[in-house]
N, CA and C atoms as an extended XYZ file, in Angstrom:
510
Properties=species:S:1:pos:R:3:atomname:S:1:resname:S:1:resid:I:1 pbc="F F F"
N         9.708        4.723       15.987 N   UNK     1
C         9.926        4.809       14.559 CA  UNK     1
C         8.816        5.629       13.881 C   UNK     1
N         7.634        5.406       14.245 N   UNK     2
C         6.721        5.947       13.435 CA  UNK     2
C         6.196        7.403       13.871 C   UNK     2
N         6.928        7.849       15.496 N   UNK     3
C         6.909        9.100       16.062 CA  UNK     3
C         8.213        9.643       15.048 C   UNK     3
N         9.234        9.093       14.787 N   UNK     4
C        10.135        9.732       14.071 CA  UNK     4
C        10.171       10.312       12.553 C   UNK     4
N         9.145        9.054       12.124 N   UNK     5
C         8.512        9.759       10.728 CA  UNK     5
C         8.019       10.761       10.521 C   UNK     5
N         6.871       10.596       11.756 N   UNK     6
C         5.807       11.394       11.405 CA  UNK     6
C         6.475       13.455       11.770 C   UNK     6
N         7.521       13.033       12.409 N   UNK     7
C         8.293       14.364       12.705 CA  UNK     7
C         8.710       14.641       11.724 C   UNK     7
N         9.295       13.852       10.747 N   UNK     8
C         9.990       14.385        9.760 CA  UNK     8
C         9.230       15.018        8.573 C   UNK     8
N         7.798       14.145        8.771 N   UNK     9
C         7.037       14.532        7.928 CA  UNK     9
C         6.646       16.326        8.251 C   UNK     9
N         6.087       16.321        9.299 N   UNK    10
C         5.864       17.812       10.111 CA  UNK    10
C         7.012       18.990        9.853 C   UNK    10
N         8.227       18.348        9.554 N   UNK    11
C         8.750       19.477        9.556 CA  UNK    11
C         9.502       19.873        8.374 C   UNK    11
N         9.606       18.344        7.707 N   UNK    12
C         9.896       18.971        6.276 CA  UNK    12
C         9.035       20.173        5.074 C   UNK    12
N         9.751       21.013        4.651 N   UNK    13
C         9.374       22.247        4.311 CA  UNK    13
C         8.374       22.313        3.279 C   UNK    13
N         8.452       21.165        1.906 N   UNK    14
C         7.615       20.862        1.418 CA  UNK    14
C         6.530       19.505        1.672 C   UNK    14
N         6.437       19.666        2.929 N   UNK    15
C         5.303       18.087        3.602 CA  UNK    15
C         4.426       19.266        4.245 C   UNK    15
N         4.729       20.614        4.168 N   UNK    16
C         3.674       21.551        5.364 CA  UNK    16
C         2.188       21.224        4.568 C   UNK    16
N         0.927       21.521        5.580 N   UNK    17
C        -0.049       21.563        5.307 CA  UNK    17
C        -0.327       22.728        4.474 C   UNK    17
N         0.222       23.709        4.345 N   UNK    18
C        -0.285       25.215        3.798 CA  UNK    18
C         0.645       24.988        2.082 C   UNK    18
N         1.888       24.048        1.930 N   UNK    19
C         2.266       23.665        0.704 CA  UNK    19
C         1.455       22.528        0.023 C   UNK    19
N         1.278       21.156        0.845 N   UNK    20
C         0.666       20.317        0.451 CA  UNK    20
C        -0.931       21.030       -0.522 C   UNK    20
N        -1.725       21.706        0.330 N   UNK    21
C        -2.726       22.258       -0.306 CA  UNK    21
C        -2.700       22.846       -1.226 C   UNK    21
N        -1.531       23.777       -1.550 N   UNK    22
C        -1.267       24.440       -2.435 CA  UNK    22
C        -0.852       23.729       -3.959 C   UNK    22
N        -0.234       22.524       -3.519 N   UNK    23
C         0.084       21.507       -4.752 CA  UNK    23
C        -1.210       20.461       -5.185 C   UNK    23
N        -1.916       20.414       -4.655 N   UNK    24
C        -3.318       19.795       -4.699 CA  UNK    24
C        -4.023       20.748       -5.674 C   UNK    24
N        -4.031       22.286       -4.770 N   UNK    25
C        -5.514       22.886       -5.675 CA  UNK    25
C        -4.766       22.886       -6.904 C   UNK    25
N        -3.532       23.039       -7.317 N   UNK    26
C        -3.105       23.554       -8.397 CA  UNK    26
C        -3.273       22.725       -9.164 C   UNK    26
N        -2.781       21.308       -9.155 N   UNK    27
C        -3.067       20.049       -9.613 CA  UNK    27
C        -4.252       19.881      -10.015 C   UNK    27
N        -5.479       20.290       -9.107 N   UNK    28
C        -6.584       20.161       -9.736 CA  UNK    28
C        -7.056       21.631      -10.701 C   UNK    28
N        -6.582       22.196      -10.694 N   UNK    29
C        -6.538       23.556      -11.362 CA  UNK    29
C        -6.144       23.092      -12.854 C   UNK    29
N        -4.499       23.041      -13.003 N   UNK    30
C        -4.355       22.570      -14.335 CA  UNK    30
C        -4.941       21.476      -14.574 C   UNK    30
N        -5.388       20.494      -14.260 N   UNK    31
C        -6.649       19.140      -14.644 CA  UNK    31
C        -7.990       19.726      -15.190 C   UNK    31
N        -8.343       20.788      -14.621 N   UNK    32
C        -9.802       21.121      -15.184 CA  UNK    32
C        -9.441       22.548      -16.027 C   UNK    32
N        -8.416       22.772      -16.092 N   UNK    33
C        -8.303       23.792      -17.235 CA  UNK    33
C        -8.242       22.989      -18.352 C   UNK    33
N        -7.603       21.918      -18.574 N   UNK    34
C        -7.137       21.121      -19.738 CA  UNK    34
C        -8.319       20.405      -20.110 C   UNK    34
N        -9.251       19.879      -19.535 N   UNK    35
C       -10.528       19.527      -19.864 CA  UNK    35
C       -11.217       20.706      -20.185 C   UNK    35
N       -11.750       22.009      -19.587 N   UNK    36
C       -11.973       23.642      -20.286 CA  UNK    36
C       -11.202       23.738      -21.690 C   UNK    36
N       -10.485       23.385      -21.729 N   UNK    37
C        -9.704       23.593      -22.767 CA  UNK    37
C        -9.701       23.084      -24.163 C   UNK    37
N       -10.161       22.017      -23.556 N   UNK    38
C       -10.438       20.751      -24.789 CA  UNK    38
C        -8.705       20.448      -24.970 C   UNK    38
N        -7.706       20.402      -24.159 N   UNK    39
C        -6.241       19.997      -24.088 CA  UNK    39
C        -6.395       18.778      -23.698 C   UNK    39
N        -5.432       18.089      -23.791 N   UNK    40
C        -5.173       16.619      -23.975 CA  UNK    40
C        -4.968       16.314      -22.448 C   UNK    40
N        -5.294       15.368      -21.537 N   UNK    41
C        -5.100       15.314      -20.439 CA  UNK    41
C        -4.569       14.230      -20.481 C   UNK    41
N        -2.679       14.396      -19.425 N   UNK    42
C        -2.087       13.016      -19.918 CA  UNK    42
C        -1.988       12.333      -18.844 C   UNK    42
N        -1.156       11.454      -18.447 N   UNK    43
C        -1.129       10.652      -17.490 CA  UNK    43
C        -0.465       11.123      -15.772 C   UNK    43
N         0.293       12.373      -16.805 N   UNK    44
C         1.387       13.082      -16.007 CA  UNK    44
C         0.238       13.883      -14.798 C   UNK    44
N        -1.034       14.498      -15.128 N   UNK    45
C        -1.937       15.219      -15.192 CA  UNK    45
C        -2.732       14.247      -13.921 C   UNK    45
N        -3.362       12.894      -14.340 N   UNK    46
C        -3.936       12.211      -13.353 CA  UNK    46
C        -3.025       11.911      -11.924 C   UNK    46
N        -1.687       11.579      -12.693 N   UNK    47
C        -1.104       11.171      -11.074 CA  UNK    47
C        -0.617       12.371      -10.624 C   UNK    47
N        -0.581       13.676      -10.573 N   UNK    48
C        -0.500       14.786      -10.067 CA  UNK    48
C        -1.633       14.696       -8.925 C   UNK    48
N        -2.967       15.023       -9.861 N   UNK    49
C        -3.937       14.927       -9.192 CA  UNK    49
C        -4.237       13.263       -8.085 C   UNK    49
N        -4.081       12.527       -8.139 N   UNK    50
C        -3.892       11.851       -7.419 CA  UNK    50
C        -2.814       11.536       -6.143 C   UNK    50
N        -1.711       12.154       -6.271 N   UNK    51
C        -0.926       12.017       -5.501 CA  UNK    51
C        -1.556       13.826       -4.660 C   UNK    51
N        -2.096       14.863       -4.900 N   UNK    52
C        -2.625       15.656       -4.184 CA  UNK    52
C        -3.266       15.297       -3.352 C   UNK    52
N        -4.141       14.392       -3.952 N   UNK    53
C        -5.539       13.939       -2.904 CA  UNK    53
C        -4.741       13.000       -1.705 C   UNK    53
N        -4.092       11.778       -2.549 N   UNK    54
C        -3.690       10.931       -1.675 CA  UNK    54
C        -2.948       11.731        0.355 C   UNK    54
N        -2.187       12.603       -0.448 N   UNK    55
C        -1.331       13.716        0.474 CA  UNK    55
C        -2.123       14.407        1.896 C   UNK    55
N        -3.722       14.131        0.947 N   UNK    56
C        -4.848       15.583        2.068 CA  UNK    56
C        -5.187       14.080        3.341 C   UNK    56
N        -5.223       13.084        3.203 N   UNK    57
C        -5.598       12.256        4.079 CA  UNK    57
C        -4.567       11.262        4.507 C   UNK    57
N        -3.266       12.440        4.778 N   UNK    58
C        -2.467       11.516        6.476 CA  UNK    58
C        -2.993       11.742        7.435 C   UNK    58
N        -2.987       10.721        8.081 N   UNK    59
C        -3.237       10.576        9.064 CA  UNK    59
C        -2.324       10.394       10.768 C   UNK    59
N        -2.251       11.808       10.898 N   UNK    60
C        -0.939       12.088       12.023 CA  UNK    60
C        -1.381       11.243       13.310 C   UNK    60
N         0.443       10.887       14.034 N   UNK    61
C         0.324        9.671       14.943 CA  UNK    61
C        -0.814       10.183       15.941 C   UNK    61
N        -0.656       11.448       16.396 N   UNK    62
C        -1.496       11.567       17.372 CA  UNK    62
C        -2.395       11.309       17.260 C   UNK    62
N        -3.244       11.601       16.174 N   UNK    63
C        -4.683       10.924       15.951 CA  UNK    63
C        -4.944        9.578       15.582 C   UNK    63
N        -3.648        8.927       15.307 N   UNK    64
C        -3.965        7.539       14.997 CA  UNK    64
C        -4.402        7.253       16.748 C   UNK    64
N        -3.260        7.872       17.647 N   UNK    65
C        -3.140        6.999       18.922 CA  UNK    65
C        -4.231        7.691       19.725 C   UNK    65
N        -5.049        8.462       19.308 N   UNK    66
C        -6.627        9.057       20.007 CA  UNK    66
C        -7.237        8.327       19.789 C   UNK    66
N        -7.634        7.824       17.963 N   UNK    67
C        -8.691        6.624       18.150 CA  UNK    67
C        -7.952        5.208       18.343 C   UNK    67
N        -7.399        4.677       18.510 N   UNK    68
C        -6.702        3.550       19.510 CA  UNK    68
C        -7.578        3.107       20.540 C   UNK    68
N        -7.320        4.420       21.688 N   UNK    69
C        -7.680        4.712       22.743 CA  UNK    69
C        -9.234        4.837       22.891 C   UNK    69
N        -9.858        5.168       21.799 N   UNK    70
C       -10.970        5.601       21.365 CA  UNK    70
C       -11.403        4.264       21.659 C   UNK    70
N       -11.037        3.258       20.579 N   UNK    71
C       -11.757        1.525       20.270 CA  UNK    71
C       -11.191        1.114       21.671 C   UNK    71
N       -10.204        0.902       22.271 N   UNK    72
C        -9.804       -0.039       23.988 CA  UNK    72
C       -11.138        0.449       24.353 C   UNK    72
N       -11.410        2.178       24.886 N   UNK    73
C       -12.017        2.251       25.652 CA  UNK    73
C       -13.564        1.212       25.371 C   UNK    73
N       -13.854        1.435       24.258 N   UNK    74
C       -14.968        0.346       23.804 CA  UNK    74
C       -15.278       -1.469       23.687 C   UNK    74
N       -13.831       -1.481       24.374 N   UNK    75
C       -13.975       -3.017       24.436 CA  UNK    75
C       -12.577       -4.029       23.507 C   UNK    75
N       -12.624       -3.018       22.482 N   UNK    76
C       -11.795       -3.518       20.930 CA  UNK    76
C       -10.294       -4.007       22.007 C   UNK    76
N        -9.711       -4.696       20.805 N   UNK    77
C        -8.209       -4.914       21.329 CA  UNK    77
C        -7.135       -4.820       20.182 C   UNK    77
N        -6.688       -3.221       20.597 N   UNK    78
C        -5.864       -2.686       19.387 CA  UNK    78
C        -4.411       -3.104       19.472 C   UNK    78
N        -3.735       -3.622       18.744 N   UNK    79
C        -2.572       -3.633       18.751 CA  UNK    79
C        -1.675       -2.462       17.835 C   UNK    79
N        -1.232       -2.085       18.823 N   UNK    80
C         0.423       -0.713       17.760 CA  UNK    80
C         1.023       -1.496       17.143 C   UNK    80
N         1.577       -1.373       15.952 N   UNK    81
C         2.409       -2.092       15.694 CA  UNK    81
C         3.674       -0.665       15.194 C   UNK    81
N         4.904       -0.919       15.349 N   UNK    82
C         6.033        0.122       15.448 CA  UNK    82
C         6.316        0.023       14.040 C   UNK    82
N         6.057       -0.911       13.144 N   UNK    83
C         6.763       -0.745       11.155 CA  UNK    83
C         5.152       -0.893       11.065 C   UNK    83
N         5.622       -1.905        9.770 N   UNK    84
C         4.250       -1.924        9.397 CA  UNK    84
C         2.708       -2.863        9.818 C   UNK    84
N         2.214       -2.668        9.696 N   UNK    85
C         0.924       -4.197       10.299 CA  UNK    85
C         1.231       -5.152        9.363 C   UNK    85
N         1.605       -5.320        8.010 N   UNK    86
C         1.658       -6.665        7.443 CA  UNK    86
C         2.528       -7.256        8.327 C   UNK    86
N         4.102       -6.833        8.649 N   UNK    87
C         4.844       -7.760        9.988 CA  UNK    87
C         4.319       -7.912       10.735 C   UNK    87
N         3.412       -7.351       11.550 N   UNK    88
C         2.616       -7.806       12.905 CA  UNK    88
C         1.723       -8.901       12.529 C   UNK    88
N         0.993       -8.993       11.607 N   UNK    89
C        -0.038      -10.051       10.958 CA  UNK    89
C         0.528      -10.923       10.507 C   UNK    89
N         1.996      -10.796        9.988 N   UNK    90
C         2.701      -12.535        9.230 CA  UNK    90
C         3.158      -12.873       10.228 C   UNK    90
N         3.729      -12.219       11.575 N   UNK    91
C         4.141      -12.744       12.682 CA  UNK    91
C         3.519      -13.805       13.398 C   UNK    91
N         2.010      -13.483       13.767 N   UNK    92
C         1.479      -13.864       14.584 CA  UNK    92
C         0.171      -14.875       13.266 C   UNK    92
N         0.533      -15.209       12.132 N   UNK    93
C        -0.339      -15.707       11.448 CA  UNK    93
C        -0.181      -17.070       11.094 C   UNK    93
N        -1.230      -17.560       11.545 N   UNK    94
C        -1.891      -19.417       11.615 CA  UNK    94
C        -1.877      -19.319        9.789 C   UNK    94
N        -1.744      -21.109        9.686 N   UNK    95
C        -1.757      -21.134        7.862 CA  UNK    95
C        -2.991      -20.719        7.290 C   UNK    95
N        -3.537      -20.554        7.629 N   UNK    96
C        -5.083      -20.389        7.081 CA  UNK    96
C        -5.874      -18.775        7.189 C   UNK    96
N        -5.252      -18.128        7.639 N   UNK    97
C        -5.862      -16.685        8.523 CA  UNK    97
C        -5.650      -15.698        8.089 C   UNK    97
N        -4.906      -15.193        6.718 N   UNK    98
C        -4.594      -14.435        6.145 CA  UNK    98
C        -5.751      -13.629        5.646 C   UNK    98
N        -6.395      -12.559        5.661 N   UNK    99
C        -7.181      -11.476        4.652 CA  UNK    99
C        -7.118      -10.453        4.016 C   UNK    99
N        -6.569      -10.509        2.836 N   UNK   100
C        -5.516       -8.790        3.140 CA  UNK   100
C        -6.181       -8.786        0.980 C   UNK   100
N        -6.259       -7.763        0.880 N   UNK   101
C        -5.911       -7.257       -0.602 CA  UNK   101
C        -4.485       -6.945       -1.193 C   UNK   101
N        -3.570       -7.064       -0.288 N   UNK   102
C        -2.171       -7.309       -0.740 CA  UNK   102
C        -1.758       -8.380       -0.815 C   UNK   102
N        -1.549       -8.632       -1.725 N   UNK   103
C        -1.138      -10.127       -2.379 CA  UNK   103
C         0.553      -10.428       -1.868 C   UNK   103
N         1.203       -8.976       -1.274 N   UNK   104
C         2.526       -9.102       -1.543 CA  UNK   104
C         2.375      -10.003        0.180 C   UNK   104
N         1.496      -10.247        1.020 N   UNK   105
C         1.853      -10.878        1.902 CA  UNK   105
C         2.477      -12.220        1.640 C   UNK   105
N         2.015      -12.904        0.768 N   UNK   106
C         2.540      -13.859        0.240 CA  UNK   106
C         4.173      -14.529        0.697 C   UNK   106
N         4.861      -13.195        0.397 N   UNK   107
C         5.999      -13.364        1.119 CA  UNK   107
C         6.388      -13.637        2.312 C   UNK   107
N         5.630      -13.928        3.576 N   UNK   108
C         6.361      -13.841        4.280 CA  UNK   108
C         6.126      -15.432        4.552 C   UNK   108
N         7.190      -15.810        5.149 N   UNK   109
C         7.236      -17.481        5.105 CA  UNK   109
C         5.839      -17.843        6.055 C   UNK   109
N         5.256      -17.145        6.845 N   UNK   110
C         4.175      -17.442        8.009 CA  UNK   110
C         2.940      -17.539        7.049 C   UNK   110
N         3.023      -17.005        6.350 N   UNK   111
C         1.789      -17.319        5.559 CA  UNK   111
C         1.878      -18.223        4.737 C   UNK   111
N         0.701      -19.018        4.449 N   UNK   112
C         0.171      -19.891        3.807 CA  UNK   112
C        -0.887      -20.148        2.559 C   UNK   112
N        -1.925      -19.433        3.314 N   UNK   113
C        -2.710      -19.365        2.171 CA  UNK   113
C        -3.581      -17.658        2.398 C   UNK   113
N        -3.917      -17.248        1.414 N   UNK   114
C        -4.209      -15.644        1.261 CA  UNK   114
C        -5.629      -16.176        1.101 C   UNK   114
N        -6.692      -15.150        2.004 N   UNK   115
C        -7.848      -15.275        1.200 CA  UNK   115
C        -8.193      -13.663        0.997 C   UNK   115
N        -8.380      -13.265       -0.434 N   UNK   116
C        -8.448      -12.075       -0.882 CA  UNK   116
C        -9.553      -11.446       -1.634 C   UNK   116
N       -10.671      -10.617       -0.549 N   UNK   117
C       -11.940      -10.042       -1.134 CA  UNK   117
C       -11.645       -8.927       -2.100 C   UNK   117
N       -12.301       -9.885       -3.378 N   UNK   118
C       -12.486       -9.160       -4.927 CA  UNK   118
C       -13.408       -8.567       -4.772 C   UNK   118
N       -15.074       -8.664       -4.877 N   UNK   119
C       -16.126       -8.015       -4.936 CA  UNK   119
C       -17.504       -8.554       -4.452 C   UNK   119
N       -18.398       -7.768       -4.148 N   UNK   120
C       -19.301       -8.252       -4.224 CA  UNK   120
C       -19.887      -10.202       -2.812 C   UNK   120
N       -18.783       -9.354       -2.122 N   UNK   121
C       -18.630      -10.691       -0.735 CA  UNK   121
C       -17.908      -12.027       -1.616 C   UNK   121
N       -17.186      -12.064       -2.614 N   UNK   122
C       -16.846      -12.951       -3.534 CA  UNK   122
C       -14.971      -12.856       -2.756 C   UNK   122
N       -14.757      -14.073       -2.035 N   UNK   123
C       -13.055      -14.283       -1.632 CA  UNK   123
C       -12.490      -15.484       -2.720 C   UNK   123
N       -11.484      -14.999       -2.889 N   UNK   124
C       -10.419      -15.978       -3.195 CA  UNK   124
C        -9.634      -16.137       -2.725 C   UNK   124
N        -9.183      -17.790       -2.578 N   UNK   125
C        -8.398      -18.147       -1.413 CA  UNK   125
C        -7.328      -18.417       -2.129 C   UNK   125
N        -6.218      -18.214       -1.732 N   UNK   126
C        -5.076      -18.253       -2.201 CA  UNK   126
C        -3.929      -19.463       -1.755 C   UNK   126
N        -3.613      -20.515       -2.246 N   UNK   127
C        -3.154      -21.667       -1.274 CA  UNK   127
C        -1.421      -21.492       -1.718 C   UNK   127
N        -0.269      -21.519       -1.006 N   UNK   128
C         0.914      -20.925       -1.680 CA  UNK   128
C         1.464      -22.665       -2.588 C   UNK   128
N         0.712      -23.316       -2.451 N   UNK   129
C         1.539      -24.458       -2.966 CA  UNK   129
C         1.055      -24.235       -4.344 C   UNK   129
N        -0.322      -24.179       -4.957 N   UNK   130
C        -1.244      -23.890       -5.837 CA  UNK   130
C        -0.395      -22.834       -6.492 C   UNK   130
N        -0.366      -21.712       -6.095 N   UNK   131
C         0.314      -20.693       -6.330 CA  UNK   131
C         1.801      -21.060       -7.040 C   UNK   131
N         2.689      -21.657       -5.690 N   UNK   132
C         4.040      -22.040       -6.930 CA  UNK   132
C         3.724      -22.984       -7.669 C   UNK   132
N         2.936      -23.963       -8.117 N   UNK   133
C         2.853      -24.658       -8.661 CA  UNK   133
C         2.058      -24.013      -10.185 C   UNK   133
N         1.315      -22.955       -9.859 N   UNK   134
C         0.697      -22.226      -11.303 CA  UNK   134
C         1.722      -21.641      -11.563 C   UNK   134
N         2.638      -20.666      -11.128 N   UNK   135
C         3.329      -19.962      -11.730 CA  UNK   135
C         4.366      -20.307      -12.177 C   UNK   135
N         4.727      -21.899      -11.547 N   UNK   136
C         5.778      -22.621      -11.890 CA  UNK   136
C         7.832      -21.726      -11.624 C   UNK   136
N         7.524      -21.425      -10.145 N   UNK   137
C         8.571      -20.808       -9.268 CA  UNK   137
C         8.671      -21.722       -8.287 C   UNK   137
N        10.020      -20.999       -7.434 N   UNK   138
C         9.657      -21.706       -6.023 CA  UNK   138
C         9.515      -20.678       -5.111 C   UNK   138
N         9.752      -20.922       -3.544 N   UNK   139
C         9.114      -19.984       -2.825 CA  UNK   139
C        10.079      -19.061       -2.305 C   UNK   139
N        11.261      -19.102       -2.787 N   UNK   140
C        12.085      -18.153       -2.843 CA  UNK   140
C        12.228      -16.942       -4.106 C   UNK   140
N        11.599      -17.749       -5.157 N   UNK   141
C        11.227      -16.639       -6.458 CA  UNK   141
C        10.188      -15.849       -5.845 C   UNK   141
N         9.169      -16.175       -5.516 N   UNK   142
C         7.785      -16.001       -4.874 CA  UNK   142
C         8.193      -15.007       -4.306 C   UNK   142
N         9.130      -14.648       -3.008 N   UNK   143
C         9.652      -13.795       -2.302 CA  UNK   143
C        10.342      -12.898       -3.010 C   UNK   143
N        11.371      -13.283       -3.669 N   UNK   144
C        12.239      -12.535       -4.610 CA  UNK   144
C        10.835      -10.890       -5.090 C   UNK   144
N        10.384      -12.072       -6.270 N   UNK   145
C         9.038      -11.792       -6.925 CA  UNK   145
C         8.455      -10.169       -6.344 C   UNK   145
N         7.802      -10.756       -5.095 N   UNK   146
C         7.054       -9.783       -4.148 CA  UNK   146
C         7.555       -8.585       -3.453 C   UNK   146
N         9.262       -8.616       -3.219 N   UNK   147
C        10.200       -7.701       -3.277 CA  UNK   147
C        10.350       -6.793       -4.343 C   UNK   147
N        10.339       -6.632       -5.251 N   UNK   148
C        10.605       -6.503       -6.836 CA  UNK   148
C         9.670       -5.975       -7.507 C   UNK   148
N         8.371       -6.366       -7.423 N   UNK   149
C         7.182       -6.093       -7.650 CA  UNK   149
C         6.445       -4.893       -7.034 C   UNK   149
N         5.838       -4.044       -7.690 N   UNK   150
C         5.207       -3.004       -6.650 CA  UNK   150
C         4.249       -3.957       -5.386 C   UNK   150
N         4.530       -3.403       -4.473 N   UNK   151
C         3.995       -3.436       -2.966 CA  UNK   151
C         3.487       -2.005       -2.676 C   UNK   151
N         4.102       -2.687       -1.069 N   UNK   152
C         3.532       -1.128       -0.006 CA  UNK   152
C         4.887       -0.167       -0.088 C   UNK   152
N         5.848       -0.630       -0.014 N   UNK   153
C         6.809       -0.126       -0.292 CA  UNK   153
C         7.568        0.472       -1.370 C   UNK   153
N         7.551        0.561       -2.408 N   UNK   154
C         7.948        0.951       -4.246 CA  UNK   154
C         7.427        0.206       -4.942 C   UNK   154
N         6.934        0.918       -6.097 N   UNK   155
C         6.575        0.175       -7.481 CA  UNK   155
C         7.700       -0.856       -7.845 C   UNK   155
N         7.067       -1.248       -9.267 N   UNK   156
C         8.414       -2.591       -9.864 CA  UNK   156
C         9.600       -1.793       -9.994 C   UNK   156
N        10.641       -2.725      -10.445 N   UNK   157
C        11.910       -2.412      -10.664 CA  UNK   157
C        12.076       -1.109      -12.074 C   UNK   157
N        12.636       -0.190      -11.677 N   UNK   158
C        12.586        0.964      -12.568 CA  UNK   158
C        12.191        0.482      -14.231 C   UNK   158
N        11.386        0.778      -14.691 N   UNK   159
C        11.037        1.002      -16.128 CA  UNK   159
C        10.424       -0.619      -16.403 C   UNK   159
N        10.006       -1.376      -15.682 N   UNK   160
C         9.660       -2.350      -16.231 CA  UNK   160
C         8.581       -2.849      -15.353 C   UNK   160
N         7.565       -3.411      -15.659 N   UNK   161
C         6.428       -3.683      -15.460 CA  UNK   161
C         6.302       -5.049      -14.359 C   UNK   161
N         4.706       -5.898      -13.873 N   UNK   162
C         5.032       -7.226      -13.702 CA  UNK   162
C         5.263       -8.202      -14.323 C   UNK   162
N         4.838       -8.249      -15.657 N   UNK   163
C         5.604       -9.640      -16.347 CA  UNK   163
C         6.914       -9.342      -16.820 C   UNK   163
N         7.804       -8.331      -16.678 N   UNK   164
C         9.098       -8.204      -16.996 CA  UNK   164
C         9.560       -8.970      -15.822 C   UNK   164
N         9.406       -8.054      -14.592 N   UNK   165
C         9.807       -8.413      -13.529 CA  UNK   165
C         9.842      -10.142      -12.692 C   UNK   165
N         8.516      -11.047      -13.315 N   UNK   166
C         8.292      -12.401      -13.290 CA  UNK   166
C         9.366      -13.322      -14.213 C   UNK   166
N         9.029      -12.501      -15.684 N   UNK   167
C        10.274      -13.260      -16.023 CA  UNK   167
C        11.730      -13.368      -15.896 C   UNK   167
N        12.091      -12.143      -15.170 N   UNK   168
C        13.786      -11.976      -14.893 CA  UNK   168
C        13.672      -12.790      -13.349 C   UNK   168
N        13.055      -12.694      -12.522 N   UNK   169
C        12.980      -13.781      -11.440 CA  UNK   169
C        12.848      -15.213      -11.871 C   UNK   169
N        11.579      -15.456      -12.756 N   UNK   170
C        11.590      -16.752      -13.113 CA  UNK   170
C        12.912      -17.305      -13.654 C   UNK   170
């Protein structure tokens, strides 16, 4: 699956490295003309420039599966996972063992409680009963919720935010 992506990525016409760059510098081109300019720099302007940058650091399979090979040879014990690692981690996850800055793990019934580093070595632990019980859902909203909600996968539901989206679940 993720050899099949990454092909598609390679060969689609606007995913090339020599276009990608080209939509980056430009992006950052009109961004610092409009600041030169004393022009209004809008939002349209930042996520341009951000989605350029984001673009310059894929990371193609082959080189994922060099350093792999890289950490085994050192001892490490890497696991592939073929979708994404949050399924490999809710799969194989004890109630208590969760660490992730995605909150959307939440969803998966294997998890239990989230503990999630804010700052400064400062975790918050996340307990799911606590959780439906603050937000006053159950754990099928919870899921619903985390579907619906920007993740790893799409932002919220077109044109509406997270407390839209909480209250049409709730």
């Amino acid at each position: 699956m993720t050899e099949a992506r990454d092909e598609t990525r390679h060969k689609a016409p606007d995913g090339t490295e020599k276009s990608i760059k080209v939509r980056r510098e430009k992006s950052i081109t009109v961004f610092e003309e409009r600041l030169n300019d004393n022009l209004r720099v809008r939002k349209r302007h930042f996520i341009d420039v951000k989605a350029g940058l984001k673009s310059s650091f894929h990371w193609p399979l082959r080189s994922r599966q060099e350093f792999a090979n890289y950490m085994r040879h050192r001892g490490w014990t890497v696991d592939v996972c073929e979708t994404e690692a949050d399924l490999a981690m809710a799969q194989d996850a004890q109630p208590d063992d969760i660490v992730s800055k995605d909150s959307d793990m939440m969803a998966y019934q294997s998890v239990k409680t989230l503990w999630r580093p804010v700052s400064n070595n400062l975790i918050l632990a996340y307990k799911l009963p606590d959780v439906l019980a603050t937000l006053g859902i159950t754990r099928t909203q919870l899921t619903a919720l985390a579907v619906v909600s920007r993740n790893d996968y799409h932002k919220n539901i077109y044109s509406l935010g997270p407390a839209a989206n909480f209250s049409i679940i709730k």
